[in-house]
N, CA and C atoms as an extended XYZ file, in Angstrom:
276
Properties=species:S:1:pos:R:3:atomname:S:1:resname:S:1:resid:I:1 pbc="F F F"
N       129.318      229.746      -23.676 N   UNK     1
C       129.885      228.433      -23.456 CA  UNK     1
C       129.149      227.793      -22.265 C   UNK     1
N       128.382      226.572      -22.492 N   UNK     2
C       128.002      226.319      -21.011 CA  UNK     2
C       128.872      226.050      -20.036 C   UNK     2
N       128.044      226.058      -19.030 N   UNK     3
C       129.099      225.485      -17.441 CA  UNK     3
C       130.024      224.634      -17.638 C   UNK     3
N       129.525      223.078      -18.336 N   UNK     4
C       130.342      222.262      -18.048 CA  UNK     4
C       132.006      222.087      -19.044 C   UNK     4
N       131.631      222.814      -19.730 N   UNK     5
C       132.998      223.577      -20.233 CA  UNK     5
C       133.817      224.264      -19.336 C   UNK     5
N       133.944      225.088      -18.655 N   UNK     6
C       134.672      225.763      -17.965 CA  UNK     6
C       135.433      225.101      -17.157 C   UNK     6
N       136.761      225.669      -17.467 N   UNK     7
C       137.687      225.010      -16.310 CA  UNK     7
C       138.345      224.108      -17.526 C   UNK     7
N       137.977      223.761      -19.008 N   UNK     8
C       138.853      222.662      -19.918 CA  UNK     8
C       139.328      223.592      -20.451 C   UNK     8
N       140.380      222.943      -20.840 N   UNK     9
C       141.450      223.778      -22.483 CA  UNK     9
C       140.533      223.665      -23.418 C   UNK     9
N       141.318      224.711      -24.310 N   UNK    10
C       140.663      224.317      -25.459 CA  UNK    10
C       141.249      222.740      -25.943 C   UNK    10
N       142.173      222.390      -25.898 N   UNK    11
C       142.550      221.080      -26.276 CA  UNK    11
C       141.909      220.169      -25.769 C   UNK    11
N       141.382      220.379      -24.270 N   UNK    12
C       140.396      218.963      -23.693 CA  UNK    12
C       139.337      219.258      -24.387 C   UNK    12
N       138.764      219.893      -24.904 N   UNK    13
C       137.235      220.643      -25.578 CA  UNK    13
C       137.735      219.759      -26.972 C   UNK    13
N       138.470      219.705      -27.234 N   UNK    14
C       138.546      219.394      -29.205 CA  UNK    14
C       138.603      218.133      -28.700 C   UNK    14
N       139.472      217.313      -27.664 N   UNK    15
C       139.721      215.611      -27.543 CA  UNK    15
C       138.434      215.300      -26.909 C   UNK    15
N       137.528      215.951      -26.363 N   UNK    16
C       135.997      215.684      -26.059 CA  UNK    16
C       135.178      215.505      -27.323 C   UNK    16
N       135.384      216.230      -28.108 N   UNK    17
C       134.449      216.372      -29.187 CA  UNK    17
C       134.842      215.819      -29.976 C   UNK    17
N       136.030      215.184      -30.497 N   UNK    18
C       136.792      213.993      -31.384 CA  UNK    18
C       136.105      212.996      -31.104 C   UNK    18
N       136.202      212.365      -29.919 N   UNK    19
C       136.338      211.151      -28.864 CA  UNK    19
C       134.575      210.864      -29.525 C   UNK    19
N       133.364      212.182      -28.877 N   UNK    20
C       132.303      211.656      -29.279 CA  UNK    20
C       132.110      211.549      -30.561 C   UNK    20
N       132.581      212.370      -31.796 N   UNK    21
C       132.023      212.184      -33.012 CA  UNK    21
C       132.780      210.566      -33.825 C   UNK    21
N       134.193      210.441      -33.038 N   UNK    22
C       134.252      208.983      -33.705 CA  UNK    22
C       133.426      207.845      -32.765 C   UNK    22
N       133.159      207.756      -31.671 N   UNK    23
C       132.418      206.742      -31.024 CA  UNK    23
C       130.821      206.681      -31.729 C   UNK    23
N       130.224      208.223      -32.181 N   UNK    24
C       129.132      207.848      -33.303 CA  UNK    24
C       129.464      207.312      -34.669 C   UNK    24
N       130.235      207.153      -34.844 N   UNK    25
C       131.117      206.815      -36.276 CA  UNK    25
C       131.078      205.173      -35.722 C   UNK    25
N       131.408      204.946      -34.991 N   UNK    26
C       131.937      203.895      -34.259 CA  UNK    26
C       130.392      202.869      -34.466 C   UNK    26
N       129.558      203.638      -33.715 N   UNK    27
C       127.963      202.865      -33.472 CA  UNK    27
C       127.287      202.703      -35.048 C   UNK    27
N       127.208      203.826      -35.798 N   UNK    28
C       126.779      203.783      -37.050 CA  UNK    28
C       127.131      202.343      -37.884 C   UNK    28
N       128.695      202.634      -37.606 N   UNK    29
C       129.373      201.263      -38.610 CA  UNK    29
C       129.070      200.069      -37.921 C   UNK    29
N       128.586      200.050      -36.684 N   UNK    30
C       127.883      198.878      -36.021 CA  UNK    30
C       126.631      198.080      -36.379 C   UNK    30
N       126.099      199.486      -36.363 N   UNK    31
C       124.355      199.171      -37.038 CA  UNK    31
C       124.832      198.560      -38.316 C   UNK    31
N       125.633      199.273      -39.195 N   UNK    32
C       125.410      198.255      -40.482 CA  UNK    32
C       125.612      197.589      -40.966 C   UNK    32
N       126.836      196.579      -39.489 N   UNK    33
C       127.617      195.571      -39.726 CA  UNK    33
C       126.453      194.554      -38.846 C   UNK    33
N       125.890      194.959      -37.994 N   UNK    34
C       124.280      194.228      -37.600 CA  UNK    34
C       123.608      194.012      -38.497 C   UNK    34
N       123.269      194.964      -39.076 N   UNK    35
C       122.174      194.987      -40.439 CA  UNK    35
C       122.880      193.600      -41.435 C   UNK    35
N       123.884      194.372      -41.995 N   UNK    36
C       124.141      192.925      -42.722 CA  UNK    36
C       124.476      191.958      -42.560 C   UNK    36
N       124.648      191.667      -41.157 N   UNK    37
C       124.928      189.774      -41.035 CA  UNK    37
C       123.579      189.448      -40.884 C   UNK    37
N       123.122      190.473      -40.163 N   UNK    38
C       120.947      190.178      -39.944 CA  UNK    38
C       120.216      189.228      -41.561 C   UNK    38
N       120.778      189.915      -42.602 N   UNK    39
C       120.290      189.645      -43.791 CA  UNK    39
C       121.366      188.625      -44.197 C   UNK    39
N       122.188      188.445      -44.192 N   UNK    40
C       123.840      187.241      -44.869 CA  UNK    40
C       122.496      186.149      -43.637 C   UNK    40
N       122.199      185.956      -42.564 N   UNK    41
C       121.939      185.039      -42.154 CA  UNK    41
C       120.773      184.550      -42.528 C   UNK    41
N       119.710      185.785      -42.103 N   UNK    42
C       118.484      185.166      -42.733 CA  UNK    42
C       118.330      184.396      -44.123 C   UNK    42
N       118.962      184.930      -45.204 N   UNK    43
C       119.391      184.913      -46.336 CA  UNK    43
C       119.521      183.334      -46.211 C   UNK    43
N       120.698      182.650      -45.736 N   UNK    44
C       120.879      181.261      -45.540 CA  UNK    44
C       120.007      180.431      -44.858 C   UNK    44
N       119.340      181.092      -43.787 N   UNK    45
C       118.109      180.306      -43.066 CA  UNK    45
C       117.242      179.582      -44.322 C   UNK    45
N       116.785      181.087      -45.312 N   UNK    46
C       116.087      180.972      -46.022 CA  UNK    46
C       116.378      179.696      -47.243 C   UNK    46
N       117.422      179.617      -47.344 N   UNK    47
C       118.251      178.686      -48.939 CA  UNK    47
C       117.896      177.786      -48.012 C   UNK    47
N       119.077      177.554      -46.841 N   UNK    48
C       118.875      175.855      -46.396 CA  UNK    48
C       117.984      175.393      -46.049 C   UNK    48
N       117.251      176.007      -45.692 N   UNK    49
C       115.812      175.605      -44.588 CA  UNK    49
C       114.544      175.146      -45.699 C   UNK    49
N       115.203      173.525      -45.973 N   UNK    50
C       113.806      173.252      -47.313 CA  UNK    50
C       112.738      172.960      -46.412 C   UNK    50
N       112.712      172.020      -45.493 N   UNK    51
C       111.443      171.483      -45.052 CA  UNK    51
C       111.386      171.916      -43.469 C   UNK    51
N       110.091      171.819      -43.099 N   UNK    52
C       109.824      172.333      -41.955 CA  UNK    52
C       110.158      171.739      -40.820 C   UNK    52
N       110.592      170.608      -41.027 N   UNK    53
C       111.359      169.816      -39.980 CA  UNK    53
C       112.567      170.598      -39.789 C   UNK    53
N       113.142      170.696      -40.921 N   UNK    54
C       114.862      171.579      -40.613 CA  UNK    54
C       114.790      172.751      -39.895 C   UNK    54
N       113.326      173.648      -40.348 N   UNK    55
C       113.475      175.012      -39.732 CA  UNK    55
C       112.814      174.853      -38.339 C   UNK    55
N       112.113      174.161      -37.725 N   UNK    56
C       112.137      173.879      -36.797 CA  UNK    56
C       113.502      173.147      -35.873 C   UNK    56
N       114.034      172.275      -36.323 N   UNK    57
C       115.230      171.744      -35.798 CA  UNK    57
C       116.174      173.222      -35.491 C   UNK    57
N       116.415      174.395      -36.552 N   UNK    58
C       116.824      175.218      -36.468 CA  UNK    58
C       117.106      176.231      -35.611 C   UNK    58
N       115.384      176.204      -35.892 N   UNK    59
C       115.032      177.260      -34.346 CA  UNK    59
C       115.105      176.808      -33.011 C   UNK    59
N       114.660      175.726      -32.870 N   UNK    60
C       114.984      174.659      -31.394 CA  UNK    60
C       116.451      174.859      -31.056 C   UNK    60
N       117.359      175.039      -31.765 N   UNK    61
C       119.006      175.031      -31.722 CA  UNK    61
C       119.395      176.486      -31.236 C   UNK    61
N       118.483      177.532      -31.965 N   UNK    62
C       118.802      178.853      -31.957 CA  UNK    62
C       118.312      179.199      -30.293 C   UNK    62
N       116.835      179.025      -30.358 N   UNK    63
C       116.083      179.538      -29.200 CA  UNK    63
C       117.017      178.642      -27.544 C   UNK    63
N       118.008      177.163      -27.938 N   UNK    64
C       118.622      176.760      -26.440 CA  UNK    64
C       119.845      177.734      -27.077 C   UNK    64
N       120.450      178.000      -27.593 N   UNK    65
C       121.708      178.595      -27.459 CA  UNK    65
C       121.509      180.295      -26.523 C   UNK    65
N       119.792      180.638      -27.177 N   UNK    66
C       119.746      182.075      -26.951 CA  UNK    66
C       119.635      181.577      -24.765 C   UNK    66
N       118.990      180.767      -24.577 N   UNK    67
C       118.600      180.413      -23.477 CA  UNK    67
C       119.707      180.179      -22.450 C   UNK    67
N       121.022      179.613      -22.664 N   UNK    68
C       122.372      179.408      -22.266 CA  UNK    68
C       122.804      180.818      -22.027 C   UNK    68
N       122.949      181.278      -23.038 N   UNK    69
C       123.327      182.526      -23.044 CA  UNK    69
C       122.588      183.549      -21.833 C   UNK    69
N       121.071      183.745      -21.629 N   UNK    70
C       120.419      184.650      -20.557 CA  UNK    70
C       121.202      183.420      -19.538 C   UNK    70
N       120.855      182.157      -19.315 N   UNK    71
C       121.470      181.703      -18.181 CA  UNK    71
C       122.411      182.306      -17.597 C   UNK    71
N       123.589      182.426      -18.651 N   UNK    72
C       124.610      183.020      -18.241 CA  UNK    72
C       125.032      184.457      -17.937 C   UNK    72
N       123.712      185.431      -17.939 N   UNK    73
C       124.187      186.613      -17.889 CA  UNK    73
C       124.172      187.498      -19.239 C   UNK    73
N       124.618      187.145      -20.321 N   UNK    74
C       125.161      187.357      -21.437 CA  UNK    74
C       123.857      188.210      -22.145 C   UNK    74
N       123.621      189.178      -23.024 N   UNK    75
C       122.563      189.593      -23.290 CA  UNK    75
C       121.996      188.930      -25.042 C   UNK    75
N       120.944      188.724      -24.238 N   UNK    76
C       120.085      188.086      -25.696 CA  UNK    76
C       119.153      188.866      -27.088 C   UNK    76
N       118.996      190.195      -26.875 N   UNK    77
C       117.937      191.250      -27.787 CA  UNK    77
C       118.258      190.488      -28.849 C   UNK    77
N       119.556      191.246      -29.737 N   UNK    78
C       120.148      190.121      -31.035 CA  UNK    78
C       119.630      189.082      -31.765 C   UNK    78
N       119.474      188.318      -30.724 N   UNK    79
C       119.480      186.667      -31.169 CA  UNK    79
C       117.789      186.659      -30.947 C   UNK    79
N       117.240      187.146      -29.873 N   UNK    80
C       115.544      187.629      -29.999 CA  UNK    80
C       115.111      188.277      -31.235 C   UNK    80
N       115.723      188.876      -31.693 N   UNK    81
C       115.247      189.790      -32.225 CA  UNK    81
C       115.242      188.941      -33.790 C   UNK    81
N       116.500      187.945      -34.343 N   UNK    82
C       116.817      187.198      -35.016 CA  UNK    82
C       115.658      186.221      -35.240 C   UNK    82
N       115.390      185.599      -34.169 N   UNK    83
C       114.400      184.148      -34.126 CA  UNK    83
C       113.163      184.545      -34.560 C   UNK    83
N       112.705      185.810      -33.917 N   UNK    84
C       111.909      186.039      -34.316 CA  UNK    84
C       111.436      186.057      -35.388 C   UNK    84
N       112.734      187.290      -36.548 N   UNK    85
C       112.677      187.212      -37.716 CA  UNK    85
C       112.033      185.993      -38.516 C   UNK    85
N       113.137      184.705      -38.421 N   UNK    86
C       113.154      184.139      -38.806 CA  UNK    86
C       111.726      182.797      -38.710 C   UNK    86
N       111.143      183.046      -37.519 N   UNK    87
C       109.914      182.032      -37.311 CA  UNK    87
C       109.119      182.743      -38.419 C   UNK    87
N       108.938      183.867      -38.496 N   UNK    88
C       108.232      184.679      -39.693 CA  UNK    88
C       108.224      184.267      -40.973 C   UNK    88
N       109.411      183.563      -40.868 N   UNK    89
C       110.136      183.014      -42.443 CA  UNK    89
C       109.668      181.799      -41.916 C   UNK    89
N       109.509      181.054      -41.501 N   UNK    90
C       109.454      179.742      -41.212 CA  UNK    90
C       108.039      179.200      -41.117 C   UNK    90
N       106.974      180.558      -40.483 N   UNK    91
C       105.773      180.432      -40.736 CA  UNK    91
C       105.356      179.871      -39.104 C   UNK    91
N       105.647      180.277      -38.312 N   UNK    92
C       105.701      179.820      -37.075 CA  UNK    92
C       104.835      180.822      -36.415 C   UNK    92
């Protein structure tokens, strides 16, 4: 048993090892609730966005909201990571 075991119940040992295997349960169902709004959005970028004026107007909207947001502290990867996508689609 390593060190940092010693000194728990067995009951703190099982509510340790609960605790982490649902918090990976937890992150997993995250990723694939990321994953699919990632695609539900692009998806619509893609339908509405006929002319290149719009997807530009788009991204101009996306890239000040992402910008408010670092202003404020707030973390941006997400929404980076999004625009990006999407200039790809846009041809940018």
């Amino acid at each position: 048993m390593p060190a940092r075991y010693y000194g728990m119940t067995n009951e703190e040992r099982q509510l340790l090892k609960d605790t982490a295997e649902n918090l990976l349960r937890l992150l997993n169902k995250w990723d694939d609730t990321i994953g699919g709004i990632s695609v539900a959005i692009a998806e619509l970028y893609r339908v509405d966005m006929t002319t290149p004026e719009r997807k530009t107007f788009a991204l101009g909207r996306l890239k000040l909201h992402r910008d408010l947001m670092a202003k404020n502290g707030k973390g941006t990867k997400y929404l980076d990571a999004l625009i990006a996508d999407l200039e790809k689609w846009a041809g940018n």
